[in-house]
Biopython code that builds the backbone (N, CA, C, O; Angstrom):
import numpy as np
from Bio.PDB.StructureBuilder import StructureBuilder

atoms = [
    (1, "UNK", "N", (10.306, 12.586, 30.386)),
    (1, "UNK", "CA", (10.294, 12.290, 28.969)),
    (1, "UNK", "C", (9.095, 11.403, 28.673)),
    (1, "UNK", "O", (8.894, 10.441, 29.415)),
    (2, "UNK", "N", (8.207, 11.669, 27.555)),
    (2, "UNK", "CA", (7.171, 10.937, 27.997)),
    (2, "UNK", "C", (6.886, 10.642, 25.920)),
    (2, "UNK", "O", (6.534, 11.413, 25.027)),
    (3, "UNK", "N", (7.256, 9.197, 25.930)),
    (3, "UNK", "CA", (7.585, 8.761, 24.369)),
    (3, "UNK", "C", (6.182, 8.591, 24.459)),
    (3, "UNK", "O", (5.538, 8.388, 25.489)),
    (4, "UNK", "N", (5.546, 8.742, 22.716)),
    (4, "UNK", "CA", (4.318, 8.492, 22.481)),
    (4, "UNK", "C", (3.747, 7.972, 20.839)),
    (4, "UNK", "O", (4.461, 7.990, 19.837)),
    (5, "UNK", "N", (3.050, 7.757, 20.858)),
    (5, "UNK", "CA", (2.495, 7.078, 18.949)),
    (5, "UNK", "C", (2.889, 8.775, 18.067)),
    (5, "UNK", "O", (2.622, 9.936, 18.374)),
    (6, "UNK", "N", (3.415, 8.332, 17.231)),
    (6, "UNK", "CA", (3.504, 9.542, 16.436)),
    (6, "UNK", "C", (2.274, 10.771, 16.392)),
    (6, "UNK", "O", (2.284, 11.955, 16.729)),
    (7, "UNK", "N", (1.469, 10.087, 15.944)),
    (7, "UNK", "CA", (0.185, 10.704, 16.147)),
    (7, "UNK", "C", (0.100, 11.711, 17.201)),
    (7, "UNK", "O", (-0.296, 12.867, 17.054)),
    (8, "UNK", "N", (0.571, 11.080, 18.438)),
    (8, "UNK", "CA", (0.277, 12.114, 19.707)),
    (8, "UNK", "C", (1.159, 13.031, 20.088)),
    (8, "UNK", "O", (1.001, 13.963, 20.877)),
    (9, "UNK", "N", (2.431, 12.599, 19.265)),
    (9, "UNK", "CA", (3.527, 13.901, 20.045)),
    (9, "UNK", "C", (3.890, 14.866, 18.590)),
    (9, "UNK", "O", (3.908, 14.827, 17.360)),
    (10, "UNK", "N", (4.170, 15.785, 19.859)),
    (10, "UNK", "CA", (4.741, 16.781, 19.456)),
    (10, "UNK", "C", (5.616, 17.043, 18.319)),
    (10, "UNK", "O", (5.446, 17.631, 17.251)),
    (11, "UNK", "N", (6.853, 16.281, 18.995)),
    (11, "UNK", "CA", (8.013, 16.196, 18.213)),
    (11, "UNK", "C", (7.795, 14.689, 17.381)),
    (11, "UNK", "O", (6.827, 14.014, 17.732)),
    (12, "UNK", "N", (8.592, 14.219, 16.405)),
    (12, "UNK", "CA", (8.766, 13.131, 15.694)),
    (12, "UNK", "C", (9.931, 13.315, 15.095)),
    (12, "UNK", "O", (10.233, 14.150, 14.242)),
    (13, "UNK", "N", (10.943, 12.000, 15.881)),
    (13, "UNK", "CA", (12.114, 11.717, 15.280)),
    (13, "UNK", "C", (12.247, 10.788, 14.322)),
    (13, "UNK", "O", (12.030, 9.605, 14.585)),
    (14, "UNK", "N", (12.771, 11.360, 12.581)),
    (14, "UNK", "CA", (12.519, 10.191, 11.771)),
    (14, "UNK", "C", (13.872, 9.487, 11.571)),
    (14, "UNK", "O", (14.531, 9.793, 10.577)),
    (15, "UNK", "N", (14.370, 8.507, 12.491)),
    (15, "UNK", "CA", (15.637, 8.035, 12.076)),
    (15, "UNK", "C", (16.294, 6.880, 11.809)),
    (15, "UNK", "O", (15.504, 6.249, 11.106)),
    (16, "UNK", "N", (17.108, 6.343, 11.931)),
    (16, "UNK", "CA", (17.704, 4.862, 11.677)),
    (16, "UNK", "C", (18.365, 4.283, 12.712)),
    (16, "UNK", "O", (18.863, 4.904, 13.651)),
    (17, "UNK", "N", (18.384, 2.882, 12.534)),
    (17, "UNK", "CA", (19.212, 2.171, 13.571)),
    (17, "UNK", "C", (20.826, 2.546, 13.000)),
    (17, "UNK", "O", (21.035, 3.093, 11.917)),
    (18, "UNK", "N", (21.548, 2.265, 13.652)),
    (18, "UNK", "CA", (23.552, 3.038, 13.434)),
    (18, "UNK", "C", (24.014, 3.982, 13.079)),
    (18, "UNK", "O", (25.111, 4.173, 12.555)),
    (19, "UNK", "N", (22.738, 5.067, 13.486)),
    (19, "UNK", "CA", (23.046, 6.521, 12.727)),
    (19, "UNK", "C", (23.622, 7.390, 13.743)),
    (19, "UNK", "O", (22.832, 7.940, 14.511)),
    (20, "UNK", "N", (24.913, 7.611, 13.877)),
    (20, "UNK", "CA", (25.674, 8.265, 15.448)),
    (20, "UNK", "C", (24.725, 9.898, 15.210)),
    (20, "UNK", "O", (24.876, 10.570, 16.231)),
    (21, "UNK", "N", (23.981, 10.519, 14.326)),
    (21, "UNK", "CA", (23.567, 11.787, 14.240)),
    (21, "UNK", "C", (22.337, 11.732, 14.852)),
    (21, "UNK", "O", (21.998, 12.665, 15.580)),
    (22, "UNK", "N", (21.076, 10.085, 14.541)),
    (22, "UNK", "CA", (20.068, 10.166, 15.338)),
    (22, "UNK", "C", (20.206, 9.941, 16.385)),
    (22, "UNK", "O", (19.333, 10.254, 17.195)),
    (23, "UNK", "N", (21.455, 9.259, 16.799)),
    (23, "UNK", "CA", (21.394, 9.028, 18.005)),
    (23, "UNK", "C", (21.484, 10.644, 19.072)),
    (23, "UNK", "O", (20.737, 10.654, 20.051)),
    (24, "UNK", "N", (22.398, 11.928, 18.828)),
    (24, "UNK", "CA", (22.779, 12.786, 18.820)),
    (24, "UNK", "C", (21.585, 13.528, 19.151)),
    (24, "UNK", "O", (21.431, 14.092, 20.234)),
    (25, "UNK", "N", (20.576, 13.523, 18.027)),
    (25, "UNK", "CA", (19.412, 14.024, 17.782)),
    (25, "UNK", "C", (18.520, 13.566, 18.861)),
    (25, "UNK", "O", (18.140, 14.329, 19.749)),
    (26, "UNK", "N", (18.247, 12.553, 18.804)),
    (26, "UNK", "CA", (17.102, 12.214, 19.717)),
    (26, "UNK", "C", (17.410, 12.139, 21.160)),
    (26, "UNK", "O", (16.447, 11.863, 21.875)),
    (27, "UNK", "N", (18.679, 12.347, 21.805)),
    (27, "UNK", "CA", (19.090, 12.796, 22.886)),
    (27, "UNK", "C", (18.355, 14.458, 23.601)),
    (27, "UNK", "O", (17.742, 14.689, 24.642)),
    (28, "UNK", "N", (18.832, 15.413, 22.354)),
    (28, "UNK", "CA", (18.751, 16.485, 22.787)),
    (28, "UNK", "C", (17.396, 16.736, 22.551)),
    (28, "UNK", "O", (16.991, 17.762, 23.096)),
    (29, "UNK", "N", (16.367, 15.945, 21.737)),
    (29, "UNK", "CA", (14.792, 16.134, 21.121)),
    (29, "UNK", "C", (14.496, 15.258, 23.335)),
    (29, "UNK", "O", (13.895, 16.001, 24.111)),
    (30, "UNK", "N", (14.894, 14.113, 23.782)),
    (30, "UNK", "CA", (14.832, 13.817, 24.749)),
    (30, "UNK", "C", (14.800, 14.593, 26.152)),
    (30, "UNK", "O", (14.073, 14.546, 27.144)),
    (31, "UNK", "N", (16.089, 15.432, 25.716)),
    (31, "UNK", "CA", (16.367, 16.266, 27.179)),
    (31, "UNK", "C", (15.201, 17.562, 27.549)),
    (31, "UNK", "O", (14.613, 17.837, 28.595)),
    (32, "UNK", "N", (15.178, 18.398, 25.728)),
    (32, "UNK", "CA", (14.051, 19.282, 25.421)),
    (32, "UNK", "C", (13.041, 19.100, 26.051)),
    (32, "UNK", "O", (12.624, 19.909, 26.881)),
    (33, "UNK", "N", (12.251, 17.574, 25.651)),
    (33, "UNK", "CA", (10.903, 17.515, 26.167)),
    (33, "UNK", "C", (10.528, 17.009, 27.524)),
    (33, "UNK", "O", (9.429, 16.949, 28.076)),
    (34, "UNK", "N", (11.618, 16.693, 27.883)),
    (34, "UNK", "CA", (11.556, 16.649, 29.505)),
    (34, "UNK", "C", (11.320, 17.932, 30.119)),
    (34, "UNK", "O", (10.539, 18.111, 31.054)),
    (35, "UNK", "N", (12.103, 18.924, 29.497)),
    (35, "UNK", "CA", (11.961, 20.469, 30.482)),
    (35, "UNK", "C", (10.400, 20.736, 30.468)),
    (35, "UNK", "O", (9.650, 20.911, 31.429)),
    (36, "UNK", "N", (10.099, 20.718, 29.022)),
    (36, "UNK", "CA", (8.811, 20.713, 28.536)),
    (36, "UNK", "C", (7.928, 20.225, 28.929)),
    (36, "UNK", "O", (7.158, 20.879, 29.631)),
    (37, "UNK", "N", (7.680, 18.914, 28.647)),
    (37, "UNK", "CA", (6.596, 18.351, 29.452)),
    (37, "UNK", "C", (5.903, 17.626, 27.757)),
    (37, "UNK", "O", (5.222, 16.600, 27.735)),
    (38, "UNK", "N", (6.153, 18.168, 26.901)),
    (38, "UNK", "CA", (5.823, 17.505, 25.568)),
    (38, "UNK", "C", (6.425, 16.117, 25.178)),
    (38, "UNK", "O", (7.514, 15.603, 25.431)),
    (39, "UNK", "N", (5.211, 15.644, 24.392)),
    (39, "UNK", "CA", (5.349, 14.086, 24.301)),
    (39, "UNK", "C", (6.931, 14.102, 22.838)),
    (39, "UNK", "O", (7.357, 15.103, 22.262)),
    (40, "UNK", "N", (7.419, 12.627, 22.659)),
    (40, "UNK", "CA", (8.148, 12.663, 21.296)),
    (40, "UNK", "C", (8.189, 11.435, 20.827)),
    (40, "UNK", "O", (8.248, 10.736, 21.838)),
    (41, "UNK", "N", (8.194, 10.813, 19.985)),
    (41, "UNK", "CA", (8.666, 9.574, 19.288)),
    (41, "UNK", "C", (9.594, 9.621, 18.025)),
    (41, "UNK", "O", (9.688, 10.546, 17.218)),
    (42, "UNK", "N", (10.180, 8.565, 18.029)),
    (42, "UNK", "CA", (11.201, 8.160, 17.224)),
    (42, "UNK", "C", (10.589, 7.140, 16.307)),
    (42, "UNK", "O", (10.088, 6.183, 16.897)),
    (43, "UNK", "N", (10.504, 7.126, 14.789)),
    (43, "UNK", "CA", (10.499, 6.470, 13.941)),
    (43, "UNK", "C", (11.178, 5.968, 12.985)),
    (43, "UNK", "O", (11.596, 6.750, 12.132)),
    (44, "UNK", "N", (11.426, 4.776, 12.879)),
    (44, "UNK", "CA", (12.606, 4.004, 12.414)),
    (44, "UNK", "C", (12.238, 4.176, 10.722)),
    (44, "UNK", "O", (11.522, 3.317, 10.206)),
    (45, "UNK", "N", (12.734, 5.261, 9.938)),
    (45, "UNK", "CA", (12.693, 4.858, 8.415)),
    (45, "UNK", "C", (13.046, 4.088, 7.840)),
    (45, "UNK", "O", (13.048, 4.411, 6.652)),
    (46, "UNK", "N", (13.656, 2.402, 8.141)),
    (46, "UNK", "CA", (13.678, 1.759, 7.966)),
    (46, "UNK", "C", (12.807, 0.197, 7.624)),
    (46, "UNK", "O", (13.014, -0.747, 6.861)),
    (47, "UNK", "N", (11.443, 0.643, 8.944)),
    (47, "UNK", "CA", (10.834, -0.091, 8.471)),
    (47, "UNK", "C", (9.682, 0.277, 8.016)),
    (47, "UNK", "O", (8.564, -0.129, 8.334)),
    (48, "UNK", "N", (10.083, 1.297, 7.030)),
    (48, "UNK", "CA", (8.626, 1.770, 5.897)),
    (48, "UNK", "C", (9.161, 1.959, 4.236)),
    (48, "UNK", "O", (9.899, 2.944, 4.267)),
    (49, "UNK", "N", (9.108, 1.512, 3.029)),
    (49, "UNK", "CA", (9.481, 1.600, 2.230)),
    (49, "UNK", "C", (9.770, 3.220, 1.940)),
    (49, "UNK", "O", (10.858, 3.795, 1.920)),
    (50, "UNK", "N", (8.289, 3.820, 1.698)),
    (50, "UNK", "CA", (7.798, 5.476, 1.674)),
    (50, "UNK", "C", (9.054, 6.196, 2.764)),
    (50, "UNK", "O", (9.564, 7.297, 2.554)),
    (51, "UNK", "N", (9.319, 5.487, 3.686)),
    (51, "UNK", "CA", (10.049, 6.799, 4.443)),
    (51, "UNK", "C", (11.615, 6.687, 4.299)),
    (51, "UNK", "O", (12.393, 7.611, 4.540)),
    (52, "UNK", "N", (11.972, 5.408, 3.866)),
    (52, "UNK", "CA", (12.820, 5.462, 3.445)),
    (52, "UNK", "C", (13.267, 6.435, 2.468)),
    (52, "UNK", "O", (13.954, 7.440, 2.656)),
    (53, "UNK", "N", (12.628, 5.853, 1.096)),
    (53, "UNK", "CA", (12.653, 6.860, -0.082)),
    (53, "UNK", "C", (12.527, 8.384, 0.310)),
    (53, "UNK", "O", (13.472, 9.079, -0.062)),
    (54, "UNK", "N", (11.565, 8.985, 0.967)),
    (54, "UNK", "CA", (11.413, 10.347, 1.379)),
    (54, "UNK", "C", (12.567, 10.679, 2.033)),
    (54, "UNK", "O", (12.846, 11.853, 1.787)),
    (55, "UNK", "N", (13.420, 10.115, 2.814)),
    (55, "UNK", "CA", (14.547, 10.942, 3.711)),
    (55, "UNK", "C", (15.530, 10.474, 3.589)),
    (55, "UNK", "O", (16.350, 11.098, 4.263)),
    (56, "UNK", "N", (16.055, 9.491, 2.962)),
    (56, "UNK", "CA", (17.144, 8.468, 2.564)),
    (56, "UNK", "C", (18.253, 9.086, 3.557)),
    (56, "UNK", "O", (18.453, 8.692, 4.706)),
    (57, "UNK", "N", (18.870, 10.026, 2.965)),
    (57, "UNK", "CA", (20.520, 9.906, 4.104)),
    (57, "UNK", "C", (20.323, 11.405, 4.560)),
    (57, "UNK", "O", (21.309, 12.113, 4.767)),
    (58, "UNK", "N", (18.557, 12.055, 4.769)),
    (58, "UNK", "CA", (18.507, 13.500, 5.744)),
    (58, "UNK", "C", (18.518, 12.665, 6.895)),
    (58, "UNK", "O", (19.091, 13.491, 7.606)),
    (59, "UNK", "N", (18.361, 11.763, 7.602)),
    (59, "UNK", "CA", (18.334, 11.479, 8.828)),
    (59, "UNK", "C", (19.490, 12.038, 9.662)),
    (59, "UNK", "O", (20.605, 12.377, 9.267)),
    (60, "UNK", "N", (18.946, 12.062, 10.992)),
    (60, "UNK", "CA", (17.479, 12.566, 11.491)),
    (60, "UNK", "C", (16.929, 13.611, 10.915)),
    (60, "UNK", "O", (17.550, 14.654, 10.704)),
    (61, "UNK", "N", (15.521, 13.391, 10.562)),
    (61, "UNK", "CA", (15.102, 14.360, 10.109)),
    (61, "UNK", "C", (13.675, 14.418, 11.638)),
    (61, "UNK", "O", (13.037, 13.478, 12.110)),
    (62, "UNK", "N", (13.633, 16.103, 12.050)),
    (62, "UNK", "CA", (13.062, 16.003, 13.445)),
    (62, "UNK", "C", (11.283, 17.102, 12.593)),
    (62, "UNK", "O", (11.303, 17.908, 11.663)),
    (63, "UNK", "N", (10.368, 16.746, 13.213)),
    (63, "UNK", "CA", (8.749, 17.282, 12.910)),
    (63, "UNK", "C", (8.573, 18.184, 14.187)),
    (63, "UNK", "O", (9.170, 17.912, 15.228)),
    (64, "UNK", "N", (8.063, 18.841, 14.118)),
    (64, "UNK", "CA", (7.118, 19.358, 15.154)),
    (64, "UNK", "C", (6.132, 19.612, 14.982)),
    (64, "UNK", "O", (5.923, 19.995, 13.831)),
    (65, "UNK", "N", (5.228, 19.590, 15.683)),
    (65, "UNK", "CA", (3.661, 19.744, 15.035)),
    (65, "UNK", "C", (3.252, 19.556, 13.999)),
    (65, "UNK", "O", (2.408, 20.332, 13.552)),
    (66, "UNK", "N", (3.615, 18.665, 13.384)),
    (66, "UNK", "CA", (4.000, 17.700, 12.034)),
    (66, "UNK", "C", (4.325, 18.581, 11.062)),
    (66, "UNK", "O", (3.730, 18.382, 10.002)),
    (67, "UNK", "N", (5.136, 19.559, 11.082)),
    (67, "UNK", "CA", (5.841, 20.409, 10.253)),
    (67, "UNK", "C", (7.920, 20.116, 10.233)),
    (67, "UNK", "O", (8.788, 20.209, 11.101)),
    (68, "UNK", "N", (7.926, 19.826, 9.055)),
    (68, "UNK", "CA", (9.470, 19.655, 9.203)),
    (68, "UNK", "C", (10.146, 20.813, 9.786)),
    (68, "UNK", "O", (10.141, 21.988, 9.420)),
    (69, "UNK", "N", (10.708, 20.264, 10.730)),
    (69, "UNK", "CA", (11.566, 21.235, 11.832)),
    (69, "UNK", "C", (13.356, 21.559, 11.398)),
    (69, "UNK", "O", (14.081, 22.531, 11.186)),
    (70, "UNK", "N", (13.433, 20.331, 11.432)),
    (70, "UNK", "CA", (15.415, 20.307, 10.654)),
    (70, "UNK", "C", (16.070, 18.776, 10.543)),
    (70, "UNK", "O", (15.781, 18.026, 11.475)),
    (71, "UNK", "N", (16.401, 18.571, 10.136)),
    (71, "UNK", "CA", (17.650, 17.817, 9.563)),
    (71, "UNK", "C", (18.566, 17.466, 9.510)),
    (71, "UNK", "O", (19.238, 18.392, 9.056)),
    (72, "UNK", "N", (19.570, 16.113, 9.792)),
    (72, "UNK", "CA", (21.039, 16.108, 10.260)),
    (72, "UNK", "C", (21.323, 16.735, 11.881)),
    (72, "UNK", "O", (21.996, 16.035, 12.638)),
    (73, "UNK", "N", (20.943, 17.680, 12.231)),
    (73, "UNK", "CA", (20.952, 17.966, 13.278)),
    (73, "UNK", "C", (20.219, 18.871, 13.946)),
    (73, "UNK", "O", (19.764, 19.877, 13.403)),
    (74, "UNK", "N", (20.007, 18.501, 15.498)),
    (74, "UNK", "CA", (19.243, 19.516, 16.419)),
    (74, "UNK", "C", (19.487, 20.781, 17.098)),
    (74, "UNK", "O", (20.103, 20.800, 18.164)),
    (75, "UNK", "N", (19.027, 21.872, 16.529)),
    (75, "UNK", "CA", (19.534, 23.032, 17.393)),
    (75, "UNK", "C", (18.808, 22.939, 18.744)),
    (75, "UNK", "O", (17.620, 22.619, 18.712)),
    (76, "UNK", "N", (19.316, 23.153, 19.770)),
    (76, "UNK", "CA", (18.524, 23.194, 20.811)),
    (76, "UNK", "C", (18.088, 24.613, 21.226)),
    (76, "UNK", "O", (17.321, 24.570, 22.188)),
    (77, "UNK", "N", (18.235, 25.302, 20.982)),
    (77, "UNK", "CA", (17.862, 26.816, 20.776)),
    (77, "UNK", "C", (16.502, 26.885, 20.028)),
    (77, "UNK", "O", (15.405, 27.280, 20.422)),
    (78, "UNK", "N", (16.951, 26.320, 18.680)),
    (78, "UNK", "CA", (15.736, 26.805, 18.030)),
    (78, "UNK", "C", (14.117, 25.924, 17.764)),
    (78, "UNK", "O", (13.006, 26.241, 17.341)),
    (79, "UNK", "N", (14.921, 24.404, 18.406)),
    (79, "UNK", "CA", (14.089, 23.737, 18.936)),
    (79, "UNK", "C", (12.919, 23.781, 20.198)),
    (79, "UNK", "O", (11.730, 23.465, 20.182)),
    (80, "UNK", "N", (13.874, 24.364, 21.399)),
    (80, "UNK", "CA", (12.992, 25.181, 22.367)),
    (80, "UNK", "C", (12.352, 26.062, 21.930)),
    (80, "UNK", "O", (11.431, 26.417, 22.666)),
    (81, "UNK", "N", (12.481, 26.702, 20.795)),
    (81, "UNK", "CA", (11.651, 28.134, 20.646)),
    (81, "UNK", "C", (10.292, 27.843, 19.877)),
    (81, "UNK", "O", (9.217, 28.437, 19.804)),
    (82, "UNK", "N", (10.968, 26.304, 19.165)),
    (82, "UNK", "CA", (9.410, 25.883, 17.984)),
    (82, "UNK", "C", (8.537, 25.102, 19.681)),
    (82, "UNK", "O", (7.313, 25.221, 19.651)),
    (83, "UNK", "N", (8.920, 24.625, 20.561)),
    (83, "UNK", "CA", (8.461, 24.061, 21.644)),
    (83, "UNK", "C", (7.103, 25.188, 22.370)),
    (83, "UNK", "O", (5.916, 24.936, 22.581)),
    (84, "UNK", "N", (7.955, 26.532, 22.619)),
    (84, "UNK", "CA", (7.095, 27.826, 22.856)),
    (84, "UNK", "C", (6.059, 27.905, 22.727)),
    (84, "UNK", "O", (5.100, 27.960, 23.498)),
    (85, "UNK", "N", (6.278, 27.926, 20.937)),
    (85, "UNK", "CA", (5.118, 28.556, 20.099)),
    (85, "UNK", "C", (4.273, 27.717, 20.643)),
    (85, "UNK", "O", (4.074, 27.989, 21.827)),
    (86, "UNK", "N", (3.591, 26.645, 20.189)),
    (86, "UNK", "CA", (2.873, 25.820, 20.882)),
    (86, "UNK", "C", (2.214, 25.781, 21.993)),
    (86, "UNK", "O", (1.626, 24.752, 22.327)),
]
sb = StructureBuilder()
sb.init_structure("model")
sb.init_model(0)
sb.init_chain("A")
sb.init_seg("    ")
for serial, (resi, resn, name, xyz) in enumerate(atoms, 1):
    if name == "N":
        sb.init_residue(resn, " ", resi, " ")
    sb.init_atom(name, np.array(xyz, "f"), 0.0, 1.0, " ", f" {name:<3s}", serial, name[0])
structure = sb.get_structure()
């Protein structure tokens, strides 16, 4: 698993501290990029005004290749498959 500056990874988890769904999320965005070998980070919308407002209660909301990927939750299916393309 190899966490990195937003900038550099792949994936980007946008989520909150006490959220049992990011937590959920960024497990399986975790396990993914281990098989992979792709970088991921987690960003706390909490401490940005802007990202707050932008995602308020979609968290987790997950990026890939800085394209919104999904929301509330991670398919791991279709997550590996946006992993592929790449």
């Amino acid at each position: 698993m190899r966490i990195a500056h937003a900038e550099d990874a792949r994936v980007v988890v946008y989520s909150r501290e006490g959220c049992h769904l990011c937590e959920a999320a960024e497990q399986i965005v975790a396990q993914l990029v281990a098989e992979t070998g792709d970088a991921w980070t987690r960003v706390d919308i909490d401490t940005d005004p802007d990202l707050q407002q932008r995602f308020t209660d979609q968290v987790p909301v997950t990026f890939v290749d800085g394209r919104q990927h999904d929301f509330w939750r991670v398919d791991p299916a279709r997550l590996r498959a946006a992993l592929a393309r790449g």
